[in-house]
C-alpha positions in Angstrom: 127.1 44.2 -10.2 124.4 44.5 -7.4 125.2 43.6 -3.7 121.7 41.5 -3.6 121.7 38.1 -5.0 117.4 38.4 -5.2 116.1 41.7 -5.0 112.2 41.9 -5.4 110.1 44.5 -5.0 105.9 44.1 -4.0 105.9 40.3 -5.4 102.5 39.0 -5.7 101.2 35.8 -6.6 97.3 34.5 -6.8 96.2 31.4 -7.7 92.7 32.2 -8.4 91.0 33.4 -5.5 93.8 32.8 -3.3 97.1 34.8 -2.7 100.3 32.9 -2.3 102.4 36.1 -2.4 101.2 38.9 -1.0 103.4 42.1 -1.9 106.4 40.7 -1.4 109.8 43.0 -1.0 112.8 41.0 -0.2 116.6 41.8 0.2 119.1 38.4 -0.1 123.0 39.8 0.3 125.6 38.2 -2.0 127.6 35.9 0.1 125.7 34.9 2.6 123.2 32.4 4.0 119.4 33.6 4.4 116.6 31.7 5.4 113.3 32.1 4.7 111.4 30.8 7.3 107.5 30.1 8.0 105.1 27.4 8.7 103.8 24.8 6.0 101.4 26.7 3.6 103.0 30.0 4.0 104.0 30.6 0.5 107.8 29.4 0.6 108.0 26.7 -2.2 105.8 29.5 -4.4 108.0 32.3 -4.1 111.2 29.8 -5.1 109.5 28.2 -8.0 108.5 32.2 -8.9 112.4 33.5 -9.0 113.0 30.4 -10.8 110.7 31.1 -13.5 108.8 28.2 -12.6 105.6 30.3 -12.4 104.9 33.3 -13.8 103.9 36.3 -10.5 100.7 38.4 -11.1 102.0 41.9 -9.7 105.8 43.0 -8.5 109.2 42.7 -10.1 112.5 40.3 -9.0 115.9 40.4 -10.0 118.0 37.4 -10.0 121.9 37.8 -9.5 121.0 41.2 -10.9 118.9 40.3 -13.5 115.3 40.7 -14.1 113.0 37.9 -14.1 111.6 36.7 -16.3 113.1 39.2 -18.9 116.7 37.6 -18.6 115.9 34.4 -16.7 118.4 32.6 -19.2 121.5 34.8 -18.0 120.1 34.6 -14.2 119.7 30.9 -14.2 123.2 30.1 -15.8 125.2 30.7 -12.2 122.0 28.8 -10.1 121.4 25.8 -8.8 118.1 24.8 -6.9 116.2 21.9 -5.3 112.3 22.6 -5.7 110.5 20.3 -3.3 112.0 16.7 -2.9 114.6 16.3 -5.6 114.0 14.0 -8.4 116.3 11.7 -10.3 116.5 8.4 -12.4 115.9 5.4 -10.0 118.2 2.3 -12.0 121.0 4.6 -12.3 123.7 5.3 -10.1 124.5 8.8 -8.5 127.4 9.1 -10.6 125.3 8.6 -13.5 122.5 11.0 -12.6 125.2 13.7 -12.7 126.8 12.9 -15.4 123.6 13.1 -17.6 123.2 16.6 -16.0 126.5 17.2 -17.0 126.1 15.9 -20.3 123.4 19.1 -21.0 125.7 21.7 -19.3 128.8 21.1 -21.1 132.7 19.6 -20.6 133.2 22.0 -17.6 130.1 21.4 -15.5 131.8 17.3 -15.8 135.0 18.5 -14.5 133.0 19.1 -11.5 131.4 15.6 -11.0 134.2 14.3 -8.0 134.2 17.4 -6.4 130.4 18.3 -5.7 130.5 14.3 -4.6 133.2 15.1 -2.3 131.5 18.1 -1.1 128.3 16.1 -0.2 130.2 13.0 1.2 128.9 10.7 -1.6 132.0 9.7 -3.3 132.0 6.4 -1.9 128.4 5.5 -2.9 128.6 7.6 -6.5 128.4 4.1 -8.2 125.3 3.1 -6.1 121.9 3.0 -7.8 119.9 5.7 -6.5 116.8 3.5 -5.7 119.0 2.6 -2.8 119.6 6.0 -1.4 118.2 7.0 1.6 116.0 10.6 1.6 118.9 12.2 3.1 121.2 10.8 0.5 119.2 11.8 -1.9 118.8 15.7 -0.8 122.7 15.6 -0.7 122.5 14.1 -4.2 120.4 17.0 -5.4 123.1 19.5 -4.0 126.0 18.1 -5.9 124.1 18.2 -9.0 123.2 22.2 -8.1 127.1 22.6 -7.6 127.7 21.5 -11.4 126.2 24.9 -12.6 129.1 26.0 -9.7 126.6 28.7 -8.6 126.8 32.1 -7.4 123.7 31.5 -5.9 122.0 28.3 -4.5 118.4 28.1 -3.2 117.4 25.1 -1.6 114.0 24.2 -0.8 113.6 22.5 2.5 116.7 20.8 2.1 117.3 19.1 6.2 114.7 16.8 4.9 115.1 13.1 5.6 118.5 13.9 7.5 119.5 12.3 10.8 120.7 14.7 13.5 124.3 13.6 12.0 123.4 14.5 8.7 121.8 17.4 9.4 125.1 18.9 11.0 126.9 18.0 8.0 124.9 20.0 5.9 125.0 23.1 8.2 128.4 22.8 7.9 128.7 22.4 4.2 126.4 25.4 3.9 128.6 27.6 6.1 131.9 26.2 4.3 130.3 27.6 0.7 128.9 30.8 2.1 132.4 31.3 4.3 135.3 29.6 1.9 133.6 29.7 -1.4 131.7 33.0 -1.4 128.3 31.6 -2.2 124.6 32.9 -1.5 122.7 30.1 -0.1 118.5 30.5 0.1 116.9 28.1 2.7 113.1 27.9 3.0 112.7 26.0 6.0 109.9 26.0 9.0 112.4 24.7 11.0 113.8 27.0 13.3 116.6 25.9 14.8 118.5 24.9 11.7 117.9 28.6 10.5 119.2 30.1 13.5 122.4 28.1 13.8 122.8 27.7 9.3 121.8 31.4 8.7 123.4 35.0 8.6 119.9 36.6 8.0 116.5 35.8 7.7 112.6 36.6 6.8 109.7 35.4 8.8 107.1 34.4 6.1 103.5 33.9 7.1 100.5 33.8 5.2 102.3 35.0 2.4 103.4 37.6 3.5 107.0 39.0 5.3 106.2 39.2 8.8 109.8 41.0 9.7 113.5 40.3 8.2 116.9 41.3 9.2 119.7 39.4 11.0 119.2 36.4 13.0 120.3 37.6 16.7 118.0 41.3 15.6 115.3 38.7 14.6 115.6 37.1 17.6 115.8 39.8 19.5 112.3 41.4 18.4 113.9 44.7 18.1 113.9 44.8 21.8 117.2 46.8 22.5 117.3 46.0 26.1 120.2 44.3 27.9 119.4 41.1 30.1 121.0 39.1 32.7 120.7 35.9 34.4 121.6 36.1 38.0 121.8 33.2 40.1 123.0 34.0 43.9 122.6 32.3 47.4 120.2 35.0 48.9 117.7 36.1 46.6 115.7 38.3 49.0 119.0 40.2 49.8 120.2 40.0 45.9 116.4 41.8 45.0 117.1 44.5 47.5 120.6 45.7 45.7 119.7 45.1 42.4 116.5 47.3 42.5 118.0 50.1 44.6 120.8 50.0 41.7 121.0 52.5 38.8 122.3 50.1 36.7 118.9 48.3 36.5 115.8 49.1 35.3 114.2 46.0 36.7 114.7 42.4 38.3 112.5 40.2 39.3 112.7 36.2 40.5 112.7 34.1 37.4 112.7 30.4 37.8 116.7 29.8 37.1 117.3 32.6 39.9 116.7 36.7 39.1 115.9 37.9 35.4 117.7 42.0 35.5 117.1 44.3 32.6 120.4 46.7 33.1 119.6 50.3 32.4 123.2 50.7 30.1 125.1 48.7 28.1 126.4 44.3 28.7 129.5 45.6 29.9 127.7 47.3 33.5 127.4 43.4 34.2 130.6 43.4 36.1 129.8 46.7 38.2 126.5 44.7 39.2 128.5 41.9 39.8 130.7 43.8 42.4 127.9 45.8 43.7 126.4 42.6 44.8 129.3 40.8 46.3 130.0 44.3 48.1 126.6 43.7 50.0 127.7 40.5 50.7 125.3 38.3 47.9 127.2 35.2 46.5 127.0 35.4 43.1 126.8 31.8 41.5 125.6 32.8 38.0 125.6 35.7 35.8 124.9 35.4 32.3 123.6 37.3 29.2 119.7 36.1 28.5 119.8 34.8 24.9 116.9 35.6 22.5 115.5 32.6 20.7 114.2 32.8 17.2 111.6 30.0 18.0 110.3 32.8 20.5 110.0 35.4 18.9 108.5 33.2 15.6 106.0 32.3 18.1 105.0 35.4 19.6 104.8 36.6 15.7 102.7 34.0 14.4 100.7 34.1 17.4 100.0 38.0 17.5 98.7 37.0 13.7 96.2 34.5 14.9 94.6 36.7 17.1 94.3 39.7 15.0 92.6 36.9 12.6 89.9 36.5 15.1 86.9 38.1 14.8 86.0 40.7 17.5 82.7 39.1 18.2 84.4 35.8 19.5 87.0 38.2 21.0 83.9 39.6 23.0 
C-alpha cells in the first residue's frame, strides 16, 4: 500500500485554449490534513473534480489511494467521500432522509453509520428537519456526514468553511483534526483561505494559476525556506540594547522594528537566553523576548505577488 493518499505526476488540464492544470506533481500523505490553497480561479475545484473522475485530464497521471485514475476509479472511489462545490441535496426532505437514500445505494453497512456521521457533524438534533430549512453552514456539515457513510480513507472537501460562523468554523477545524488525529483519515482542503489552512493543516501547496507555486509543511511554508532564526526584543533602552546586540556574535543583525528590535541570531533558538543575559549584563531591561512567527498569509502574499510582476511586461516595467 502506498504512503500517498493522491500521488500525481505532471497533471494537465485545458479547456480549450485555456489551462486549468498546468503540469501538476502532487504528494498528499496518508493520515493527514493537506490543504490546497490559492486564490479563486486558480484551478482548485478542477484538479478535485479531475481525481474524482469528474473530468477526464489531457496530459499526466494520478493515483487515488494507490490506484490509478481513471483505470481503477471504481476501487479508488469505494473508500472516498467528497463535497465538489456547494453540496447538493433533496430540499422537502429531512437530513436524516437525505442520508438515508445515500445509504440506500451503498448498502446495510454505510446505514449503520447514519447516527454516527450526524453525531460527528453536530446534526443529530436537527436529522429530522427538512433541509430547505438548513442554513449554508448546516448544510456543508450535512454534506460531510453523508461523505463519512463511504467511512473514507480519504476525504476531499471542496471549500468546505463555507457559510460557517466563526463558531462553526472552529467546529469543523476541530472535527477535521479529530479524523486526521483519532480516526486516521486523509483530509484534502481546497481553500483560499489562509488562516483556516494554517491552523486545520499538517501540510500544504500554494496553487496559482494552475500551477504549484511551492508545497511542503505549513511552518516550512510559512517560513519561505528562510532558515534564519528571529527574535522579538522589546527593552527599556533601545539605543543601549542596539549597541550590545550588534557588537554580539550571536547576531547577525538587529535593527528597530515597530514592537521594539527585530534580531536575526547567527546560531540556533536556543542562543536566545545567552542574548538575554548578555543584555541584562550591560544593564538593558529586557521586557520582551520572543521567537518571530512566520505567517502563511505572508509568505502567500509575497508569492502571488512575485507572480504578478513577472506577468508584467517589461515595457510597462520600463
Amino acid at each position: 500500500m502506498s504512503d500517498l493518499a493522491i500521488e500525481t505526476h505532471g497533471l494537465t488540464k485545458r479547456f480549450g485554449e485555456r489551462t486549468a492544470l498546468d503540469g501538476i506533481d502532487l504528494e498528499v500523505p496518508r493520515g493527514s490534513s493537506f490543504g490546497f490553497l490559492g486564490p479563486n480561479g486558480a484551478g482548485k475545484t478542477t484538479i478535485i473534480r479531475t481525481l474524482l473522475g469528474l473530468t477526464h485530464a489531457s496530459a499526466g497521471t494520478m493515483h487515488v489511494l494507490g490506484h490509478p485514475v481513471p483505470a481503477e476509479r471504481a476501487q479508488a472511489l469505494q473508500r472516498v467521500g467528497a463535497i465538489v462545490e456547494e453540496p447538493r441535496f433533496h430540499m422537502y426532505l429531512s437530513g436524516r432522509e437525505n442520508l438515508r437514500l445515500v445509504a440506500a445505494v451503498r448498502g446495510p453497512q454505510a446505514r449503520a453509520l447514519i447516527d454516527p456521521a450526524l453525531a460527528r457533524v453536530g446534526l443529530s438534533e436537527r436529522s429530522e428537519e427538512k433541509v430547505k430549512s438548513y442554513s449554508m453552514g448546516m448544510r456543508q456539515r450535512l454534506g460531510v456526514a453523508r461523505c463519512l457513510l463511504a467511512d473514507p480513507l480519504l476525504l476531499i472537501l471542496d471549500e468546505p468553511t463555507n457559510g460557517l460562523d466563526p463558531g462553526g468554523i472552529q467546529e469543523f477545524r476541530e472535527m477535521i483534526r479529530a479524523m486526521v488525529e483519532q480516526e486516521g483519515r486523509t483530509v484534502f482542503v481546497s481553500s483560499h483561505l489562509l488562516d483556516e489552512v494554517e491552523k486545520t493543516c499538517d501540510a500544504a501547496a500554494i496553487v496559482d494559476r494552475g500551477k504549484i507555486v511551492t508545497q511542503g509543511a505549513i511552518a516550512d511554508l510559512a517560513a519561505g525556506g528562510d532558515a534564519r532564526h528571529e527574535l522579538t526584543v522589546g527593552v527599556d533602552d533601545i539605543e543601549r540594547a542596539l549597541g550590545v546586540l550588534r557588537a554580539s556574535q550571536l547576531v547577525t543583525d538587529a535593527c528597530p522594528a515597530d514592537e521594539g528590535i527585530r534580531v536575526v541570531l547567527s546560531g540556533e533558538p536556543q542562543t536566545a537566553a545567552l542574548l538575554n543575559a548578555a543584555l541584562v549584563q550591560a544593564g538593558v531591561g529586557v521586557v520582551r523576548l520572543e521567537p518571530v512567527r512566520h505567517s502563511l498569509e505572508q509568505r502567500f502574499l509575497q508569492i502571488t505577488s512575485r507572480l504578478d510582476a513577472d506577468l508584467v511586461p517589461e515595457e510597462v516595467k520600463a
